[in-house]
Backbone bond lengths (Angstrom), bond angles and torsions (degrees), N, CA, C in turn:
res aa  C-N    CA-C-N  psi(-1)  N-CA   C-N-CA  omega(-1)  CA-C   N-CA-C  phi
1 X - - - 1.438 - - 1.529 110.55 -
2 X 1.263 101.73 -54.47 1.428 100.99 173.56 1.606 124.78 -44.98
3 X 1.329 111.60 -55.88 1.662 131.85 163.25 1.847 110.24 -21.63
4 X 1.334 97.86 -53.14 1.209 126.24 -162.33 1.575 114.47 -80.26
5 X 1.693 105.03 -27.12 1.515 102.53 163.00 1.195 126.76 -107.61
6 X 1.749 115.64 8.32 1.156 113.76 171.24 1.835 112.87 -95.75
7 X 1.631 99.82 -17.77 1.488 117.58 -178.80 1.825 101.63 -57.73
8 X 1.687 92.96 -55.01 1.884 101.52 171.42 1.580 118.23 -31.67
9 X 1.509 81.16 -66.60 1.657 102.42 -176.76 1.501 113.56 -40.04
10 X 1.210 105.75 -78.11 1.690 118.24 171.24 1.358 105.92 -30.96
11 X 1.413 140.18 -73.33 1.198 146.68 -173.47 1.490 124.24 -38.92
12 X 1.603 103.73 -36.43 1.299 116.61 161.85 1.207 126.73 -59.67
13 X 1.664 115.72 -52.94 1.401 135.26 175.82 1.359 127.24 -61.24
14 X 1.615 108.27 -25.42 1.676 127.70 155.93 1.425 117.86 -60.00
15 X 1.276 125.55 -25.64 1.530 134.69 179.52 1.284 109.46 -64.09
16 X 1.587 131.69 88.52 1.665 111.10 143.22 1.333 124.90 47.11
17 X 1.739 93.42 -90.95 1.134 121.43 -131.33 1.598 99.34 -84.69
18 X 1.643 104.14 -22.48 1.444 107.28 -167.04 1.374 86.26 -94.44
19 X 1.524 138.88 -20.40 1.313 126.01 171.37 1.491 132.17 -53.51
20 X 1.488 92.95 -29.47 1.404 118.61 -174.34 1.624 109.19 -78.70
21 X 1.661 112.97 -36.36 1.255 108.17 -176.24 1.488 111.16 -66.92
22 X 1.467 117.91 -55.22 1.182 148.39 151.47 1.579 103.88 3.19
23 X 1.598 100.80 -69.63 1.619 86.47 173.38 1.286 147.85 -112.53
24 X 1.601 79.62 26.16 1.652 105.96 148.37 1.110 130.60 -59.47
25 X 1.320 98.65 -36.31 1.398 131.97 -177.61 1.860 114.95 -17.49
26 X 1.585 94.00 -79.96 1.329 137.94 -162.65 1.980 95.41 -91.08
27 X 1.361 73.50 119.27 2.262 90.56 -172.90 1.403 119.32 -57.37
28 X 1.958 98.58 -21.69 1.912 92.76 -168.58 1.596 75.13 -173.56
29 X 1.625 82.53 153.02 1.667 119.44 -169.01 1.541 111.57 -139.34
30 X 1.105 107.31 130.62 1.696 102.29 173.20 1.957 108.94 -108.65
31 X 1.411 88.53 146.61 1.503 86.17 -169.82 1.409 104.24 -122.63
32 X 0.889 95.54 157.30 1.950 114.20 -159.74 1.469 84.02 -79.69
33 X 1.665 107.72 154.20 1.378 125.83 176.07 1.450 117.85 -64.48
34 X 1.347 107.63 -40.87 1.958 134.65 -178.38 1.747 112.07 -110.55
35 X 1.391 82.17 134.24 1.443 94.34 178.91 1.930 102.69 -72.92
36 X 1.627 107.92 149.49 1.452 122.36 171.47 1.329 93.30 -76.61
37 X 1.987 119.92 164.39 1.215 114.92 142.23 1.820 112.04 -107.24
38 X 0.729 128.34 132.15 1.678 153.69 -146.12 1.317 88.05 -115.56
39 X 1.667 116.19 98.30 1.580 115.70 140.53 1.382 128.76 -78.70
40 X 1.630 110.84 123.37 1.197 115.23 176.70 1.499 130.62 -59.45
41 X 0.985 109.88 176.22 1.951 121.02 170.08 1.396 104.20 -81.49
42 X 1.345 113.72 -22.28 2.092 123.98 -172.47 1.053 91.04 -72.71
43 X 1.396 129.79 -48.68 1.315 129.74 -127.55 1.267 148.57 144.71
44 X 2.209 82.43 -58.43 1.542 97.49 179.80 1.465 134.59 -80.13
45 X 1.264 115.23 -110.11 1.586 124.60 -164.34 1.101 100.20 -167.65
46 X 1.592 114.17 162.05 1.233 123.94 157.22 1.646 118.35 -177.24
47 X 1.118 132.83 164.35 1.600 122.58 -160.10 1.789 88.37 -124.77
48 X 1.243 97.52 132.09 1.215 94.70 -177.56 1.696 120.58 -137.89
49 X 1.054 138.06 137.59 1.416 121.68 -169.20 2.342 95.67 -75.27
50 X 1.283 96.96 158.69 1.456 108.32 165.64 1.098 108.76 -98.32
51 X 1.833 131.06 132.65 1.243 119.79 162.72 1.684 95.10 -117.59
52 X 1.575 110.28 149.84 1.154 113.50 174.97 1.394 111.05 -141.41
53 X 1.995 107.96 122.79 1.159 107.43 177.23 1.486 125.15 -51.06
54 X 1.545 122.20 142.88 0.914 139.09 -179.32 1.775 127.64 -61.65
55 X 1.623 89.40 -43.24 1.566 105.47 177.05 1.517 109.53 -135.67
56 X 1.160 89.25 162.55 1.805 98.43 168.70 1.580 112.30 -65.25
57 X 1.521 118.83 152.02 1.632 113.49 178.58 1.314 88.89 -137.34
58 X 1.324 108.95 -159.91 1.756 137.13 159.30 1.513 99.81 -154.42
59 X 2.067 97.59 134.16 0.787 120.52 155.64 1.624 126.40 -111.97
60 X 1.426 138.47 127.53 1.148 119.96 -176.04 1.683 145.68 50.09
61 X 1.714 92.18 20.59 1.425 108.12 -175.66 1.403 103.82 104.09
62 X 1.353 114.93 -11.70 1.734 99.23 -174.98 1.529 89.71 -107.83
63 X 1.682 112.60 153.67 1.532 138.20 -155.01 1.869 78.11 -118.12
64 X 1.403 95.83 95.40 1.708 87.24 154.47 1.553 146.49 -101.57
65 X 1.222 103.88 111.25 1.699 87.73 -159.30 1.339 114.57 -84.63
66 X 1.587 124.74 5.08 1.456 118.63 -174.82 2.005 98.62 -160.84
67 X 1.239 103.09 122.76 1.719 115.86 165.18 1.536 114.99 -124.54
68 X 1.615 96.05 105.21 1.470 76.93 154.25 1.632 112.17 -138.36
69 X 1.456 94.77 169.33 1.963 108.62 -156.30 1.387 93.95 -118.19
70 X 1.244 115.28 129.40 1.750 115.19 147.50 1.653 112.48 -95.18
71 X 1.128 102.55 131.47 1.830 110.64 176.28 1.300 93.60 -120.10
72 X 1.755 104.53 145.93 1.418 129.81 176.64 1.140 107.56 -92.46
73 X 1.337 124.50 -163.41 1.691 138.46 168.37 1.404 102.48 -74.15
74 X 1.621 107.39 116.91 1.940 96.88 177.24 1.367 94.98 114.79
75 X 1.391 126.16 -15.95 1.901 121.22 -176.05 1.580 109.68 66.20
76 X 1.782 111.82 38.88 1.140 112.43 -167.12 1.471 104.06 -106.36
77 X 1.202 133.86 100.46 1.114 139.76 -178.44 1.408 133.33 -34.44
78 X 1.541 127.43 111.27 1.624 107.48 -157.38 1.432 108.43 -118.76
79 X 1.471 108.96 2.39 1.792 129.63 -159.62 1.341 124.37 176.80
80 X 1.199 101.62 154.82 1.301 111.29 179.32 1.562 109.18 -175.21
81 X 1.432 99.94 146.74 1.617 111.47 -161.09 1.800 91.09 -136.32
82 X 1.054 105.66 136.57 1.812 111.92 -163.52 2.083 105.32 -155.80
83 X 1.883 86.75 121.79 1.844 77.73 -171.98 1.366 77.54 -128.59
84 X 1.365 107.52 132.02 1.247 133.03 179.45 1.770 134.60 -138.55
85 X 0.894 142.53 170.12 1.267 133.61 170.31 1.409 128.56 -143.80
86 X 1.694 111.76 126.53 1.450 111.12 -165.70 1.947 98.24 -127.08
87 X 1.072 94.80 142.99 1.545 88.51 -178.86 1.466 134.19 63.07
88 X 1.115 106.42 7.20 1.462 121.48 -170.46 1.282 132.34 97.58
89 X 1.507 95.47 -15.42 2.013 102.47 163.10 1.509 101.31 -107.68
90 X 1.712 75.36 156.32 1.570 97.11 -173.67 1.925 104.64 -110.30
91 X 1.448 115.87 127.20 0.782 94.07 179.08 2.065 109.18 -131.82
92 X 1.365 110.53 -178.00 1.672 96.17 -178.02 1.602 89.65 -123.98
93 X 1.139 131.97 146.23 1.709 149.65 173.35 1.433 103.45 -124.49
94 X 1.556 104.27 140.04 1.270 97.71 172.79 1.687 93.60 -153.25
95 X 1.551 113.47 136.79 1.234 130.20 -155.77 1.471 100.32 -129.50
96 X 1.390 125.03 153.21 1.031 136.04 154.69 1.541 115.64 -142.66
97 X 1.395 119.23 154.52 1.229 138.49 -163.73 1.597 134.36 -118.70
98 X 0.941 124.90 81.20 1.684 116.24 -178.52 1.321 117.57 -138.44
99 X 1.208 100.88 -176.72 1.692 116.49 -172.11 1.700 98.83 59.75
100 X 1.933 114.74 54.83 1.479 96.74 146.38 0.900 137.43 -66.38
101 X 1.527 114.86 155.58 1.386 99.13 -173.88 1.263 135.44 116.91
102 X 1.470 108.72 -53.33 1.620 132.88 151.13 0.876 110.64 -52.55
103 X 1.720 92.44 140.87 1.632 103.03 154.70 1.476 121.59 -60.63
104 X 0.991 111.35 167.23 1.613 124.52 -166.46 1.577 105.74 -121.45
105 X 1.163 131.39 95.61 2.015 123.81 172.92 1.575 112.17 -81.18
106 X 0.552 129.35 86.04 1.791 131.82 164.14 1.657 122.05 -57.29
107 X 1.443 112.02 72.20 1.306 122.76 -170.90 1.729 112.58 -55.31
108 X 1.182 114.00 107.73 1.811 101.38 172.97 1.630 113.22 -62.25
109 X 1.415 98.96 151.10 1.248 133.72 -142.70 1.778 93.36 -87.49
110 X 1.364 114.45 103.37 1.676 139.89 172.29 1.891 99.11 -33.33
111 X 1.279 121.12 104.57 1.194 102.47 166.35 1.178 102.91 159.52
């Protein structure tokens, strides 16, 4: 059961869209003077500014005490690292994002 509500959870937090709300979330961000370079999961690279929330928020029941975003050239989102707490654990996620744009294949699951 447990497996099964953190699988939810995760699945949610993989969405875009909830990434996007997410850092709506949080009112103000300070951004580092120098861009990071961000190795991908592809492979590649990319230079990205750091933004880091300012304060703690809540989104959706989770108490977040730390957001931070890498944006590319274009305000195109390439990361994000998020420590938060739901239920009494605290946990840290960290996501990265590429190949917008692409299609997406969703292979069913061998079994």
């Amino acid at each position: 059961m447990l497996a099964g509500t953190v699988g939810t959870g995760y699945r949610t937090l993989a969405d875009p869209a909830v990434s996007a709300g997410m850092i709506a979330m949080s009112p103000t961000y300070t951004v580092q003077p120098d861009q990071d370079v961000i190795d991908l999961v592809n492979g590649g690279e990319v230079h990205a500014w750091r933004l880091q929330s300012d304060a703690p928020f809540s989104m959706a029941g989770v108490d977040m005490q730390e957001l931070i975003v890498w944006l590319a050239d274009g305000h195109v989102v390439v990361g994000t690292q998020g420590t938060g707490t739901f239920g009494g654990v605290q946990t840290t996620t960290v996501q990265q994002f590429t190949d917008w744009g692409v299609p997406v294949v969703v292979e069913p699951p061998v079994g």
